[in-house]
C-alpha positions as CSV (number, residue, x, y, z in Angstrom):
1,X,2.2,10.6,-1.4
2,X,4.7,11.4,1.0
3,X,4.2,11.8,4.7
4,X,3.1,15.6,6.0
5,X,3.4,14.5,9.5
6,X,6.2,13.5,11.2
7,X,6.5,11.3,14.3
8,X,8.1,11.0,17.3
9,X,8.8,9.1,20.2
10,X,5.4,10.0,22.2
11,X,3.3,9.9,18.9
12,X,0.7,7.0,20.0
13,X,0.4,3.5,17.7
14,X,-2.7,5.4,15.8
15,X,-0.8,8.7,15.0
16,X,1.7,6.3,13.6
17,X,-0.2,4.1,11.3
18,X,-2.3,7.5,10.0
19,X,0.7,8.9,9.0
20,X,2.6,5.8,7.7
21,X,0.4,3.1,7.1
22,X,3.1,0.7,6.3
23,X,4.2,1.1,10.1
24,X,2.6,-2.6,11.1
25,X,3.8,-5.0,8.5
26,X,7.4,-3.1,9.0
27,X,6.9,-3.5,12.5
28,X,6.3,-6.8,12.9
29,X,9.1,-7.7,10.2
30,X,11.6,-5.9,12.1
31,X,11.1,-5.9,15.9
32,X,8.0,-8.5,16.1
33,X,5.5,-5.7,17.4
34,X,2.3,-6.4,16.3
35,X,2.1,-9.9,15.4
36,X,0.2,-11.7,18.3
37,X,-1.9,-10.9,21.4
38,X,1.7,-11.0,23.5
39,X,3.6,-8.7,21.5
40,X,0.5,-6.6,20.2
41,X,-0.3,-3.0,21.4
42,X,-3.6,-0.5,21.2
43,X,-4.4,2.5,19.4
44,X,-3.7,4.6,21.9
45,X,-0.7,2.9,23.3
46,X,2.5,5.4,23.1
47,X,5.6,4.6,20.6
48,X,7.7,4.8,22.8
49,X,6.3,2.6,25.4
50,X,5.6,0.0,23.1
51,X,9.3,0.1,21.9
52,X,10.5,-0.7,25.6
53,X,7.8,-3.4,26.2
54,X,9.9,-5.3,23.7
55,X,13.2,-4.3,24.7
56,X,14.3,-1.4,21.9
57,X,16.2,1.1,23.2
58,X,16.9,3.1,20.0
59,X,13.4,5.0,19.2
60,X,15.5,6.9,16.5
61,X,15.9,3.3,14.6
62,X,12.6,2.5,15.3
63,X,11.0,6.0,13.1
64,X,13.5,5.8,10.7
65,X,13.2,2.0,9.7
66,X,9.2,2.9,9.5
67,X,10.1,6.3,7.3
68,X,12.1,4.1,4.9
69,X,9.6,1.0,5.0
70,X,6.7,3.5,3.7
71,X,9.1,5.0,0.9
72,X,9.9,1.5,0.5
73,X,6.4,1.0,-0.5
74,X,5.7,3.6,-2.6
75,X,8.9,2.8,-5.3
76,X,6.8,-1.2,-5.2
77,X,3.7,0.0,-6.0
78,X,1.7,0.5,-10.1
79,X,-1.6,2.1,-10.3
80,X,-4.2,0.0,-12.1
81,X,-3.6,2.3,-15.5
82,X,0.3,1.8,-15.0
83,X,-0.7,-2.1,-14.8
84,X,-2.9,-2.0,-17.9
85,X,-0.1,0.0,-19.7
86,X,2.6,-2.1,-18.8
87,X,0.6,-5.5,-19.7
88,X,0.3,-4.6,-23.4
89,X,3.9,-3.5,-23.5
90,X,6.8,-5.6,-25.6
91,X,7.4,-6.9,-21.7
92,X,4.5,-7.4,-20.5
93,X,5.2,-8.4,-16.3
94,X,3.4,-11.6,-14.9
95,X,0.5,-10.8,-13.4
96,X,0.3,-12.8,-10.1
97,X,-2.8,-12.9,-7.7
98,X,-2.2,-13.6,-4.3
99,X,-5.8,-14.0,-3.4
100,X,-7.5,-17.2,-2.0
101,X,-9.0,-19.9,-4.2
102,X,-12.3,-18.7,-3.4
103,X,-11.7,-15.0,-4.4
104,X,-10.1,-16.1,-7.4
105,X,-13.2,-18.4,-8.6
106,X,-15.4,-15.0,-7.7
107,X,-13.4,-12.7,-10.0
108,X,-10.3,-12.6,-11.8
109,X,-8.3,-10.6,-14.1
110,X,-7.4,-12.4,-17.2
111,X,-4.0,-13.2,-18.4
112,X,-3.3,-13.6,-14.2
113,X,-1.9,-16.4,-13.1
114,X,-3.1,-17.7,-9.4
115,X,-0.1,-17.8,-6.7
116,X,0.3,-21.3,-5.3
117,X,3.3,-22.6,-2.9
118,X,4.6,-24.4,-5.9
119,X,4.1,-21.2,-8.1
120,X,5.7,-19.2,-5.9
121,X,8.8,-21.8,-5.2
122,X,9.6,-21.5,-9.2
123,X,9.1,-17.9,-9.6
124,X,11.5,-18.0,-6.4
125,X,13.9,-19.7,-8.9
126,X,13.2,-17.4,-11.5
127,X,15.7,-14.5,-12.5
128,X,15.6,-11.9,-10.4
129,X,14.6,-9.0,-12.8
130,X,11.6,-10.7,-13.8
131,X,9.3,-8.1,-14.0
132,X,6.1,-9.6,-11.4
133,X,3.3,-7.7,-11.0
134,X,1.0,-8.9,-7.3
135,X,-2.1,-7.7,-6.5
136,X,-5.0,-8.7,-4.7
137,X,-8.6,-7.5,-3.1
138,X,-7.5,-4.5,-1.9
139,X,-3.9,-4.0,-2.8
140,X,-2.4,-5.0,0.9
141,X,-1.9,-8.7,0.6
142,X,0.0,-8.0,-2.6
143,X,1.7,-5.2,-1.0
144,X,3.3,-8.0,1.1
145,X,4.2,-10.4,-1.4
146,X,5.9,-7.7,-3.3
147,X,7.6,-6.5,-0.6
148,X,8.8,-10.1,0.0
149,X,10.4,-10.7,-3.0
150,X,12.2,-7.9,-3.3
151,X,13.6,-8.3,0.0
152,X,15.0,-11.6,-1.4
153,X,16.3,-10.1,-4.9
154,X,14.0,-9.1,-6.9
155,X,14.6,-5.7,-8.1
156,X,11.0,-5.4,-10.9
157,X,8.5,-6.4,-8.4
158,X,5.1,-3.7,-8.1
159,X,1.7,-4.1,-5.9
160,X,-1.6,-2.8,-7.6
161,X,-2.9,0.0,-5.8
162,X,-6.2,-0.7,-5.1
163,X,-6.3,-4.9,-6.1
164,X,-8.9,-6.4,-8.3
165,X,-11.4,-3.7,-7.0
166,X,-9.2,-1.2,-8.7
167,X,-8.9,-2.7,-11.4
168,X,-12.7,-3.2,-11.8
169,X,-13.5,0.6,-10.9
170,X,-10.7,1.9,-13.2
171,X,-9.9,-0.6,-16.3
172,X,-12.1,-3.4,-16.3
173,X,-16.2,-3.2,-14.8
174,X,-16.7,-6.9,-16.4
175,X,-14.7,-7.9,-13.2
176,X,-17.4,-8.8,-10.4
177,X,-16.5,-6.6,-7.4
178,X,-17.4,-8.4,-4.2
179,X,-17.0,-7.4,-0.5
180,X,-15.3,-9.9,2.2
181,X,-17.6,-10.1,5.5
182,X,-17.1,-12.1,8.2
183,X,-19.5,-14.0,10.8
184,X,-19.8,-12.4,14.2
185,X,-20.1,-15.1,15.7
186,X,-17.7,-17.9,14.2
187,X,-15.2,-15.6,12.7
188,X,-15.5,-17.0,9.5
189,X,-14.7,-14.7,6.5
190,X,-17.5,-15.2,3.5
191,X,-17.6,-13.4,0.2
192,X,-20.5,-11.2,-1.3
193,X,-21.1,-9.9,-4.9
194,X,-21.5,-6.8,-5.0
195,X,-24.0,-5.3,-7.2
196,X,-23.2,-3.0,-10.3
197,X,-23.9,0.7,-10.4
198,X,-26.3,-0.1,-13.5
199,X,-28.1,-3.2,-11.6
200,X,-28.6,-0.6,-9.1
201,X,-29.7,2.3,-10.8
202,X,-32.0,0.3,-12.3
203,X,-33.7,-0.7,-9.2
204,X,-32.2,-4.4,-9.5
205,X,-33.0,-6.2,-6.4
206,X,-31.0,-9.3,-6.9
């Protein structure tokens, strides 16, 4: 859906990702805002001032690179149904999960094919109107990858909406949904099952 807002100039960081959510990857790939504690920025923090904290004089480049990153976005992304569609076509795309290992052994969607370095390196040498269909937990992570390749060629490359949870909710319920939490106190990201609408209907306490 296209943006009802615009921004400008004095709109704060949180104005900016409401309205274009693609703002901080596009940020970061462009200027390097956003990427690290030196060059990151709060909620409240002003466009404008955080464009001059990293030496950008031209705010009118800044909104309009953001405005074409998000329409950018929405050409690169399928809807689970457009996915399923598409995958019993005559040309069916690859299906390529850009989860981790661990995700992938929780749940999977089948015909997909896990994204490694070396995958990746020979898809990289594939032709570029392969059609390549990324998705992930959530449908950000794939939004990147997608967004990578077609930024070096590729011109048939979509992001599920949505990821494997999506997919689950939409196509698929025989896909375990899970939920990624992560430890308070060591940081460390760890993966829970979630349990199904019937298991819980039924008063399932496992």
């Amino acid at each position: 859906m296209a943006a009802t807002v615009k921004i400008t100039k004095r709109s704060t960081m949180q104005e900016v990702l409401e309205v274009y959510p693609s703002a901080q990857r596009a940020l970061f790939q462009r200027f390097h805002i956003g990427g690290c504690n030196s060059c990151g920025y709060e909620p409240g923090d002003i466009l404008e001032e955080v464009a001059h904290s990293h030496k950008i004089k031209d705010l009118d480049e800044v909104i309009n690179f953001i405005e074409q990153a998000e329409q950018a976005d929405r050409r690169i992304q399928m809807s689970p149904g457009d996915v399923a569609a598409a995958l019993q076509s005559d040309t069916p795309p690859r299906l390529v999960d850009v989860r981790t290992l661990e995700e992938w052994k929780l749940a999977q969607i089948q015909g997909a094919t896990l994204n490694t370095e070396t995958f990746a390196r020979e898809m990289m040498r594939g032709p570029k109107d392969m059609p390549i269909v990324f998705y992930c937990h959530m449908g950000q992570r794939s939004l990147d990858a997608a967004s990578y390749f077609a930024g070096h060629g590729f011109i048939n490359v979509h992001s599920m909406t949505g990821g494997i949870e999506a997919w689950s909710l939409e196509i698929d319920s025989s896909v375990p949904r899970y939920k990624i939490a992560r430890d308070p106190v060591h940081g460390k990201a760890t993966l829970r099952p979630l349990r199904s609408v019937v298991s819980q209907a039924a008063g399932c306490q496992k």
